[in-house]
C-alpha positions, 0 to 999 in steps of 0.5 A, a space after each residue: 715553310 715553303 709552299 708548293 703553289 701549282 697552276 692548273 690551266 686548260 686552254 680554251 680554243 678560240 682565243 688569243 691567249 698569253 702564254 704561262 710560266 712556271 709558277 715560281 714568280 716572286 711576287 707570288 712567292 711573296 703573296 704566298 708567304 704573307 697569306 700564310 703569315 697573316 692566316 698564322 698572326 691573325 686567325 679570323 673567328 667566327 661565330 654563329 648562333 643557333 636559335 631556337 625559334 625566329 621571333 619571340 614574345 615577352 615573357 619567353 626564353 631565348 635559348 641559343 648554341 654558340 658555334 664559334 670557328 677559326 680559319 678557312 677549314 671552319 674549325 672549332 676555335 680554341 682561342 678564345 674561352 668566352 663569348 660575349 653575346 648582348 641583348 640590344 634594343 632599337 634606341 641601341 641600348 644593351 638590356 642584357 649582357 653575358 659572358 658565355 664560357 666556351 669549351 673547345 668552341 662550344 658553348 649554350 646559354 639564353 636570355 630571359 625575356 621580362 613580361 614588362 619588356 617593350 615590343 620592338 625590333 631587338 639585336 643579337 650580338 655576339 662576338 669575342 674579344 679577339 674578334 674585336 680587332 676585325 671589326 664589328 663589321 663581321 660580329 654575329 649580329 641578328 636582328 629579331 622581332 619581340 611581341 608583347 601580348 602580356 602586358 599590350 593592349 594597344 597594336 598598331 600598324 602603320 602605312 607612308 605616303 611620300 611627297 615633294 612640293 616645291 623642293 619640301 619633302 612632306 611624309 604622312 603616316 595613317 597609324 590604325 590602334 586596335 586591340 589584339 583582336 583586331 578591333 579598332 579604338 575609334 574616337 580616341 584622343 592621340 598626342 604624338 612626337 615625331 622624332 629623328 636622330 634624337 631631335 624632336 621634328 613634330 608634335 600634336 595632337 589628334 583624334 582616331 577616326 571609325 577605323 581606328 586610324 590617325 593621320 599624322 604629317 611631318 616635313 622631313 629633308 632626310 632621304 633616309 632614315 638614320 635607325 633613330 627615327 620613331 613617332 612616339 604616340 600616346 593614346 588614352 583607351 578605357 576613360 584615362 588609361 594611357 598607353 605609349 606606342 614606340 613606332 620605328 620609322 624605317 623610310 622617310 622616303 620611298 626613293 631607290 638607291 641603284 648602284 652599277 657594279 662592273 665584275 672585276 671592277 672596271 669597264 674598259 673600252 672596248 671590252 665586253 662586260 658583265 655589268 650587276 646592279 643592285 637597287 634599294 630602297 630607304 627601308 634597306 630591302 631591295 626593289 624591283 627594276 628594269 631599264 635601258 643602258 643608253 649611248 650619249 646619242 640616246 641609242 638604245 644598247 641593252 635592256 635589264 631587269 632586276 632578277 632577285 631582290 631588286 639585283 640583277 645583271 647585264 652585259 654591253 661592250 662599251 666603245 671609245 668616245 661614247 658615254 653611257 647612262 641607265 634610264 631605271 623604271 622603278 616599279 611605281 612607274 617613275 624613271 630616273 637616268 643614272 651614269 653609269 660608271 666610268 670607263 677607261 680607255 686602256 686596261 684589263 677586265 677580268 671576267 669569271 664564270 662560275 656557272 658550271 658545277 665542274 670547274 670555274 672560268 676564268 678570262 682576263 682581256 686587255 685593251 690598250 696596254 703595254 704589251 710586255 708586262 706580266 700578270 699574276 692572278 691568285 685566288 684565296 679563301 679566308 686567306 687561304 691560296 688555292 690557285 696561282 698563275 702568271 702570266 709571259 709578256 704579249 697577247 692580249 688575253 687568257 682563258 683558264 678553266 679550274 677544277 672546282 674540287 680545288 676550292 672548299 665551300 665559302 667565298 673565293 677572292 680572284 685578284 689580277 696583279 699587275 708586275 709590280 704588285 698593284 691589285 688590278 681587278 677583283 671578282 668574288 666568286 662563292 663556291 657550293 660544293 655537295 654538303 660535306 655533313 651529311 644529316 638524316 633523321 629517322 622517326 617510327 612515324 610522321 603523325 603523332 598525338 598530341 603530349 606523345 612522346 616522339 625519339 628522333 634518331 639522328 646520323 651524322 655522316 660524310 658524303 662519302 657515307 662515312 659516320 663521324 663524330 660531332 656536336 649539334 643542337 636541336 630545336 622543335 617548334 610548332 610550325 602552325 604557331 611559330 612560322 618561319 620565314 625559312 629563306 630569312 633565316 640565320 643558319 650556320 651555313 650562311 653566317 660561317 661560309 657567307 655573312 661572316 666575310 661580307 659587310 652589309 645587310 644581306 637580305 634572305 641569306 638563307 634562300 641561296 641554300 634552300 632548293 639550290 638549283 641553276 636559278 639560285 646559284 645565278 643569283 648568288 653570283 649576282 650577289 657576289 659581284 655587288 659585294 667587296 671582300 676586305 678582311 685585308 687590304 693587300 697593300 698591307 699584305 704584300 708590305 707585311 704590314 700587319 697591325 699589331 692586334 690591339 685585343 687579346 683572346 680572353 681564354 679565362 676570367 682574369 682579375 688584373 691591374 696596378 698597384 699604387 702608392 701616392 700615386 705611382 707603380 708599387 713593386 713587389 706589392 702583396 696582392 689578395 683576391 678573395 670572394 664568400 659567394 657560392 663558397 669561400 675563395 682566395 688566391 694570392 700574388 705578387 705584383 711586378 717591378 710595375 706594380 702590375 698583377 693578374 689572377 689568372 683561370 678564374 671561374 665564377 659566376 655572374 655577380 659574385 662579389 669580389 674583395 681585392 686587397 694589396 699591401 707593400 712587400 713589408 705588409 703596410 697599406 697606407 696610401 696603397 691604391 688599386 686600379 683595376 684593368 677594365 675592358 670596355 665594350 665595343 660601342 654599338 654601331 647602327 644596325 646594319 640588317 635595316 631591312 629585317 627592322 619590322 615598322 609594323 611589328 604585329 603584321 603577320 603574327 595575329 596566330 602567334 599573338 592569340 597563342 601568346 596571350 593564351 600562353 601566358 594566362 596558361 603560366 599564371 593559372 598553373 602556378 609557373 609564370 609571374 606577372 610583373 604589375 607596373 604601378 602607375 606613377 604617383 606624385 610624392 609631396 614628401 621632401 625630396 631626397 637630399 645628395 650629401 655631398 654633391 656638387 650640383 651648383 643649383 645646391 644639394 638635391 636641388 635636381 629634377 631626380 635624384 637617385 642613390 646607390 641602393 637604387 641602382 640593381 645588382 650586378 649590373 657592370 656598366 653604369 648606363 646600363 645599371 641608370 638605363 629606366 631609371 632616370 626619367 627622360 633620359 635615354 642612353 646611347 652607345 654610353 652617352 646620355 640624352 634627354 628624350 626631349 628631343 635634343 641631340 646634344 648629349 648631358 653633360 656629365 659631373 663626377 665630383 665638380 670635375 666636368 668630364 667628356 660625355 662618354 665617360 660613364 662606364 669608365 666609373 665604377 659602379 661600386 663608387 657612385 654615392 648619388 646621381 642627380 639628373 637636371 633636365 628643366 632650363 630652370 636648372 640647366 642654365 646654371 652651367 650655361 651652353 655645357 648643360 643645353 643637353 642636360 646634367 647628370 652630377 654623379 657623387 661617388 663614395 670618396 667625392 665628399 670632405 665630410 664623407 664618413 670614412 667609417 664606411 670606407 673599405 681600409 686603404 689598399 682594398 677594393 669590393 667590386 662585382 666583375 662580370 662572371 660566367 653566365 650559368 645556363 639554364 635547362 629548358 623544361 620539357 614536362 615528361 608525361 610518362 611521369 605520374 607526378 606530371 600534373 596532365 590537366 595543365 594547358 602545354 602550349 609550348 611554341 618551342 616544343 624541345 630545345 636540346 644544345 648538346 647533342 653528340 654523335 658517337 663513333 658511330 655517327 649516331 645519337 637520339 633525342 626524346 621528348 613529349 609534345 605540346 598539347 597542340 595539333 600542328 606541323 611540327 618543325 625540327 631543325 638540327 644544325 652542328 658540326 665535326 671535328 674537321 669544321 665540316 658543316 651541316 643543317 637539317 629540317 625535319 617535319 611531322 604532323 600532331 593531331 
């Protein structure tokens, strides 16, 4: 399809300009094509969560609706059928893990969180498979904060102290242990463990003082903290009850990182520039600071200061032969001198001003350039090109004023070409059109009583004041109990027009669609021109190098693998599914000339059991084998939202904590919650359980802990998450094991005698493991020399031992295995009070009042929503969030007052 590309330029009076040709270019010709090859072979989706409520405490549901888009339209996607969103925790571990099946895009789940859970900062991740192939750089991926007042007696908070003697970096930690009221347990004995990256980096022991507090000191030569560093401290309260406190170090320093970024992406000489910095600190939130730019004679040539969240943004007109450097002051009142970037003696700057609501700026100037060669800058959203225009050789600049209806919401890459297709320069550029959804709620009134029933009548509609059609979800929650930190906020406008395109934290997203006004569009521009799109290199693109995409869209559940027989592809082979659970199930196939076999559009739900079973052609199964197709999760990158970890995790919550505690021994005085009662650990002196079969060189069941099949949980599909708590003193990341001893090797791994790679756990099936014996003790260890320094974990599967009773064993050709199915979403329980039946004198004292993912307008653009409120007084918070059948996006807070 050819593409008809227009340039629309408005000359600027006052300035040198180059002249323009048609825009019938090649170069842009190619772009043009490419892009659009690219957006057609690699449709970009993304995803977004609404939840229901900003941080949680343990016991509650997490309840979410799944937005999942494509392209730069932001439609609903219809690419893939299944979402797969994980629970993960701060030692990057998954402790909960679901596929959620989309309709069309849509789709709506939760997560329970268990009583026992620990507090801590925990990730939401979501992604689908097809996303895989971008990376994990753009995953939904939200860090929120769990509390635990049902099973916590023991809060702490925590405060650093920073120093450098003699080149020897020593950090002191004053950690204050109180009950949830706030008084302090003094003169208690603490043992502590200061640990980082895995290692052990101190230890001791100490007493608390009056307050409550202990100090504890440890050297440390690490700037910043990797995610991995904690102190581990336990506390003996009430005689000899023992309480184990996890405490994330989020800064092992308190030096700032400024960086300088010039717009477009050079200072050349003789060109004035806008100059953005942005300054951070080791806890990965941005910092205050001022200084002066400085020539190499010491003269003072421009001042700046930090504007927003510690960025900010000048402008100098660098000359030749001169050097330039920045002295900071940060907000201690240290300095430090820092270069700033390098500058050339002969280029191009491109410059963009985005302030205007009307049309977008652009200017390109030269300094010391060959005056024949032509330019061509093309803008793109989401690959997407919107404008094009090329330049006629001579001159020394240009001016272009473009109308800003031309570009939809979201982020808009300019890039300068050089002729012959070398990118130049880059600006990024984020354009705020008026809402195109537009959403209102209308109520009978704005103060309600308590348990009275409310009905909210909500209107979807263009700015234009046309009704139309979409699908919402709704959240109620009492702002009094709950408070959210509205500019921090995940909504469906920052993680689909922002987040989404950018690598790297970005902090309070939602505060540059809140009150947006000149001030937060400025600081948006600023935070543009710290930021780098790279969802493609145009090297790739203009080459037409498009890497094949190595993961498929998974639209339904399949069931596929290869048939064997001694060993090799069985043609032909007869294959059977069959499954009893939640009903009887069976489908037959037949295998390729490759031995390969798929069942394809299946639905079942999670942890079902499913018996596959293959013959040859001629019905016989001996040495038949089945190898079943695995898809493997990503591994779990470190988390890049560092800044929204919390170290002192109960600081601003106490009103939600008190609710919490009230709330739970409300759920168990009516009969509605459970308490899960953690037994202390005993000493067992009978004999220790023997692995048959083992392979352990220390002999059978001669380990520190040995575990057997009917240990481990049902439907659990990964083996590090079915052995993750169970193994005493081992710790898994990203699949691996580690001791918690403080090593930073990971176990060895024995499957069978085989000595086998450390990340080869979830390659095994969980239905073959027999027995896992783990070694931890030199005394155990030293048998299998420097492999085992980390530790051993020896696995003995179903088939591993010569005396293994086959009686037991599924027939040749037949595999009984749990697959990871649908999750089946729950309904939120919201008590009808116009219901006898309903029981008045239980204690409501719900936090998330009313949760509903699937609201719907009509034709009309109308729907309703009814509930009851909570029996507490409060300002109550709703928020509406959705979208159209056109990936028109809206988001709506609304609030009323409950006396």
């Amino acid at each position: 399809m050819k593409k008809k590309i227009s340039a629309v330029l408005l000359v600027l009076a006052g300035a040198l300009l180059l002249s323009f040709n048609k825009v019938d270019d090649e170069l842009i010709k190619t772009v043009a094509v490419q892009l659009d090859r690219w957006l057609s072979e690699h449709p970009q989706e993304k995803v977004h969560l609404h939840l229901d409520k900003p941080y949680y405490a343990a016991g509650e549901d997490i309840w979410f609706k799944a937005y999942v888009t494509v392209g730069p339209e932001h439609r609903l996607s219809a690419i893939s059928g299944i979402l797969n969103i994980e629970l993960i925790n701060s030692d990057d571990s998954i402790k909960q893990a679901i596929k959620l099946p989309l309709t069309s895009g849509l789709g709506w789940g939760d997560f329970n969180l268990p009583d026992t859970l620990a507090e801590g900062s925990y990730r939401i991740r979501a992604y689908t498979n097809w996303m895989r192939n971008a990376g994990d750089d753009y995953f939904f991926d939200k860090t929120i904060t769990v509390l635990n007042a049902a099973a916590n007696k023991v809060y702490t908070s925590t405060k650093y102290t920073y120093n450098n003697q003699t080149g020897r970096r020593q950090d002191s930690a004053i950690i204050t242990y109180a009950d949830i009221n706030g008084n302090p347990y003094s003169n208690k004995e603490v043992s502590y463990r200061v640990e980082n990256n895995n290692r052990s980096v101190e230890k001791g022991k100490g007493v608390t003082n009056a307050k409550g507090e202990l100090t504890v000191n440890f050297a440390n030569n690490s700037i910043q903290s990797t995610g991995l560093a904690r102190m581990q401290t336990v506390i003996a309260i009430d005689g000899k009850e023992k309480v184990t406190k996890s405490i994330v170090i989020k800064a092992l320093s308190d030096e700032v990182d400024i960086q300088f970024f010039p717009e477009g992406g050079y200072l050349v000489n003789g060109i004035s520039s806008k100059v953005a910095f942005k300054a951070t600190g080791a806890d990965g939130l941005g910092k205050d600071v001022k200084g002066v730019i400085k020539d190499g004679t010491g003269k003072t040539i421009t001042n700046f200061n930090s504007a927003h969240l510690g960025m900010g943004v000048f402008a100098f007109q660098p000359q030749a032969g001169s050097t330039y450097s920045a002295r900071v002051t940060y907000a201690d009142g240290s300095q430090k001198t820092v270069p700033l970037p390098v500058i050339k003696d002969a280029g191009y700057a491109l410059s963009v001003d985005n302030s205007d609501t009307a049309r977008v700026v652009l200017r390109i100037l030269a300094a010391n350039v060959a005056g024949n060669e032509s330019l061509s800058v093309v803008a793109h959203s989401g690959g997407k090109l919107l404008y094009a225009a090329k330049t006629k050789p001579g001159g020394t600049g240009f001016m272009a004023a473009i109308p800003k209806a031309r570009f939809p919401s979201g982020i808009v890459q300019f890039t300068l070409f050089s002729s012959a297709g070398e990118p130049l320069n880059e600006r990024l550029i984020f354009v705020q059109q008026p809402d195109l959804l537009k959403l209102n709620i209308s109520a009978s009134k704005r103060v309600y009583s308590q348990r009275e029933k409310v009905k909210l009548d909500i209107t979807a509609s263009t700015v234009k004041d046309s009704l139309i059609e979409g699908a919402f979800s709704a959240a109620v929650i009492n702002e009094t109990i709950v408070n959210a930190d509205e500019a921090n906020e995940n909504t469906i406008l920052t993680d689909i027009l922002l987040t989404s395109d950018i690598k790297g934290y970005i902090e309070k997203p939602n505060y540059y669609f809140t009150n947006i006004g000149d001030q937060t569009r400025a600081n948006l521009d600023i935070l543009m021109l710290t930021q780098g799109y790279r969802r493609f290199e145009w090297k790739s693109i203009l080459n037409a190098n498009f890497s094949a995409s190595r993961y498929q869209p998974e639209k339904t559940l399949d069931i596929s693998g290869t048939v064997t027989q001694k060993g090799k592809p069985l043609a032909a082979a007869k294959v059977t599914l069959f499954s009893s659970t939640g009903g009887i199930f069976s489908a037959d196939t037949v295998a390729d000339a490759n031995g390969r076999f798929r069942f394809k559009d299946l639905v079942f739900a999670d942890s079902a059991r499913m018996v596959v079973q293959a013959s040859a052609a001629n019905g016989k199964k001996n040495n038949v084998d089945i190898i079943l197709d695995n898809i493997e999760p990503p591994g779990i990158a470190k988390n890049k939202n560092v800044g929204d970890i919390r170290a002192n995790l109960n600081e601003g919550f106490s009103a939600y904590l008190q609710y919490s505690s009230k709330w739970y021994a409300a759920q168990l005085n009516s009969g509605m919650g459970v308490r899960t009662i953690v037994l202390k650990e005993v000493k067992v002196t009978e004999k220790k359980q023997v692995a048959k079969n083992s392979s352990n060189l220390n002999g059978s069941g001669n380990a520190d802990q040995v575990i057997t099949a009917k240990d481990l949980p049902l439907g659990c599909f990964r083996l590090d998450m079915c052995l993750q708590g169970r193994l005493v003193g081992v710790r898994f990341v990203n699949g691996r094991a580690f001791s918690t001893r403080g090593i930073n090797t990971p176990m060895l791994i024995v499957v069978d005698g085989v000595y086998l790679s450390d990340d080869y756990l979830n390659v095994l099936n969980v239905n073959d493991v027999e027995t896992v014996e783990v070694l931890r003790g030199i005394g155990r260890t030293a048998i299998y020399g420097a492999q085992g320094y980390g530790g051993v974990i020896i696995i003995t599967t179903r088939r591993g031992g010569s005396n293994y009773d086959y009686l037991k064993r599924p027939a040749p050709g037949v595999i009984s295995y749990t697959p990871k199915g649908y999750y089946v979403a729950r309904t939120f329980y919201s008590p009808r009070y116009d219901d006898p039946k309903t029981n008045v004198q239980v204690a409501d004292m719900r936090s998330t009042i009313y949760w509903n993912p699937n609201i719907i307008t009509g034709k009309n653009g109308k729907a309703s929503i009814e509930y009851f409120n909570a029996g507490s007084e409060g300002t109550y918070r709703v928020v509406i969030e959705g979208i159209d059948n056109d990936g028109r996006l809206g988001r709506l807070v609304y609030r009323y007052k409950v006396e």
